[in-house]
C-alpha positions in Angstrom: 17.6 5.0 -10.2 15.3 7.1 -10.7 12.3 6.3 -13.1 9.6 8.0 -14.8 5.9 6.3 -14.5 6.0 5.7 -17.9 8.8 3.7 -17.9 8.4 0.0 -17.5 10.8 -2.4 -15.6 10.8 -5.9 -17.2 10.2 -8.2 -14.8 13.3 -10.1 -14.9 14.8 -7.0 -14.2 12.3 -6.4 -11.5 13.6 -9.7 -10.0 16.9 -9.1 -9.8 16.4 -5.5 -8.5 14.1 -6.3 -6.0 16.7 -6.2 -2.9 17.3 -2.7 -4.1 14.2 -1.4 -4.7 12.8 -2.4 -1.0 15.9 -1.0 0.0 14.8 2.8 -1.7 11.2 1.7 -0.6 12.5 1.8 3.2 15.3 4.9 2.9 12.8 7.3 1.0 9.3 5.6 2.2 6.4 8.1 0.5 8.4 9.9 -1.3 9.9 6.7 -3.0 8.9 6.6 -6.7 6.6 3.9 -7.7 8.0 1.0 -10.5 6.1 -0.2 -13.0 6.7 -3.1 -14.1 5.6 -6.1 -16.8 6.4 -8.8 -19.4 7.6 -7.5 -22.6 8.1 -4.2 -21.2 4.0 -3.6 -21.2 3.0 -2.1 -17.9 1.0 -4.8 -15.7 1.6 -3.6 -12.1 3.2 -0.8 -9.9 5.4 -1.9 -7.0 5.3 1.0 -4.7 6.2 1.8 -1.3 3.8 0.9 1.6 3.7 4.1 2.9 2.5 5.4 -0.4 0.4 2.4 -0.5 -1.4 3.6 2.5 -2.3 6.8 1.6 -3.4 5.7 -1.6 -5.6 3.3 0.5 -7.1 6.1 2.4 -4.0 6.8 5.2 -2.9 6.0 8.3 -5.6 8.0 9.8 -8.4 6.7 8.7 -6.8 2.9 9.3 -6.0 4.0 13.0 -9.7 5.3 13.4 -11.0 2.4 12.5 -8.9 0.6 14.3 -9.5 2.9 17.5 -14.2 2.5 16.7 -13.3 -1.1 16.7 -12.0 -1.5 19.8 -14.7 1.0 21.2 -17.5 -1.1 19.8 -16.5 -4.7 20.3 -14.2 -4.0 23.4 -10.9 -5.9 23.9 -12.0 -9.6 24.1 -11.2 -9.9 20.3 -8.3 -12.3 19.5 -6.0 -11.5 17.0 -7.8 -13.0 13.8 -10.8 -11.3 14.5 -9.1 -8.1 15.1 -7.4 -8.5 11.7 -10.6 -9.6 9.7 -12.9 -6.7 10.9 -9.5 -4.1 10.6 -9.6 -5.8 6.8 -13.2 -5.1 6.2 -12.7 -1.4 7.1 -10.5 -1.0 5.2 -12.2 -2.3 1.9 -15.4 -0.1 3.5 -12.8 2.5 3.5 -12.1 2.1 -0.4 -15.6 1.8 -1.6 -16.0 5.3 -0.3 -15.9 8.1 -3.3 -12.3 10.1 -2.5 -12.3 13.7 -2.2 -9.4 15.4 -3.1 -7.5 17.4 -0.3 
């Protein structure tokens, strides 16, 4: 099922496909194609995989780096919702950076 970015899944459609679609999300991970999808066939959001997802979002590298300063700075006595929240702010630090291509 392979689709084109242009092309926009309904989202009734989307609905009913979804099972499927997680299932090519997990077989073909970044390589998976995104789906766009929206009411009335108008393109309103891009389901894609979270692999991609994390590249896009700066990649696993930079989200293990900052996950690795963290625990340098602050040590281990965080517990596990503090952990998440400051992980959470690097990453949106991470975003507000200007990308350079590679």
């Amino acid at each position: 099922m392979s689709r084109k970015p242009h092309e926009v899944l309904a989202t009734r459609e989307a609905r009913a496909q979804l099972p499927s679609l997680l299932e090519r999300f997990r077989k073909d991970g970044v390589n998976a194609e995104p789906v766009v999808i929206g009411a009335r066939r108008r393109p309103e959001a891009v389901v894609l995989s979270y692999e991609r997802y994390l590249e896009l979002a700066g990649g696993r590298a930079k989200v293990a780096a900052a996950l690795a300063r963290q625990i340098d700075e602050i040590g281990a006595g965080l517990d596990e919702d503090e952990a998440l929240a400051l992980a959470n702010d690097e990453i949106h630090a991470a975003r507000r950076e200007p990308r350079t291509r590679s």
